[in-house]
C-alpha positions as CSV (number, residue, x, y, z in Angstrom):
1,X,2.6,-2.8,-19.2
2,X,-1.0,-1.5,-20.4
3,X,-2.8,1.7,-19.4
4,X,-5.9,0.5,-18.7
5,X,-6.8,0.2,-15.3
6,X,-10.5,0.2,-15.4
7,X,-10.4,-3.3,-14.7
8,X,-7.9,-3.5,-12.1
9,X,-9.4,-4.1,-8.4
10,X,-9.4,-1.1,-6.1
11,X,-6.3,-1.8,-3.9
12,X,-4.5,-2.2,-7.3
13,X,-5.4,1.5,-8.5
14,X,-4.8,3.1,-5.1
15,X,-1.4,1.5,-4.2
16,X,-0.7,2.7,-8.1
17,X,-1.5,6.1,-7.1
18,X,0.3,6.4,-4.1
19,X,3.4,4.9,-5.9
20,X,3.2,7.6,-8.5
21,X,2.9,10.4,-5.9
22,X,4.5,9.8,-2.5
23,X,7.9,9.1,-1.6
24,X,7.0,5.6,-1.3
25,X,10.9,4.0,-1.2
26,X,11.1,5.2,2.5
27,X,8.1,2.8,3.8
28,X,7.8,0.5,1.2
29,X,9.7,-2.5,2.7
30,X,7.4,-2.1,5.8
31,X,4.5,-1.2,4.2
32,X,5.0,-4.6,2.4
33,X,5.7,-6.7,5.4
34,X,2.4,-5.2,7.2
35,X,0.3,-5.5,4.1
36,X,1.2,-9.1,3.3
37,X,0.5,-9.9,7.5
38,X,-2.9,-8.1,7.1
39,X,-3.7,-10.1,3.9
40,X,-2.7,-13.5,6.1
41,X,-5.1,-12.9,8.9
42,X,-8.1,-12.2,6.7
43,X,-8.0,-8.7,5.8
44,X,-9.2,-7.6,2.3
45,X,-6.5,-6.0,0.5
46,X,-7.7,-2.5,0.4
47,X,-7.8,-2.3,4.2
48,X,-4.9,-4.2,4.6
49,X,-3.5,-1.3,2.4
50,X,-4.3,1.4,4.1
51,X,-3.8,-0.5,7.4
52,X,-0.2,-0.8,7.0
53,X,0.1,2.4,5.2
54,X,-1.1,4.1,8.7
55,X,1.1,1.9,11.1
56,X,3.8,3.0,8.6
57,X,3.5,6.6,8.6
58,X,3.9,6.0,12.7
59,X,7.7,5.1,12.3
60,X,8.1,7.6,9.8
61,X,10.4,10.2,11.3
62,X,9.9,13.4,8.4
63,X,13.3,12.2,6.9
């Protein structure tokens, strides 16, 4: 795995982020099952990112 992620779309480097700085095990199953829906109805991927990362955060109860 390289370092450089100057070339790496936009989604890539934010759901990178997020991966190095939330608690991103609680959601992630979820957040993957929205994100792929999103992408198969025509969203582009950095909305259908931050779509499912919102309807996520919903059924997140703090614990």
């Amino acid at each position: 795995m390289t370092d450089n992620h100057n070339s790496d779309p936009e989604w890539v480097k934010q759901i990178s982020q997020d991966v190095e700085v939330e608690d991103f095990d609680k959601n992630k199953k979820l957040i993957r099952e929205l994100f792929l829906e999103y992408i198969a109805e025509g969203l582009p991927p950095m909305h259908a990112y931050k779509k499912a990362k919102k309807v996520a955060a919903v059924f997140d109860n703090g614990g």
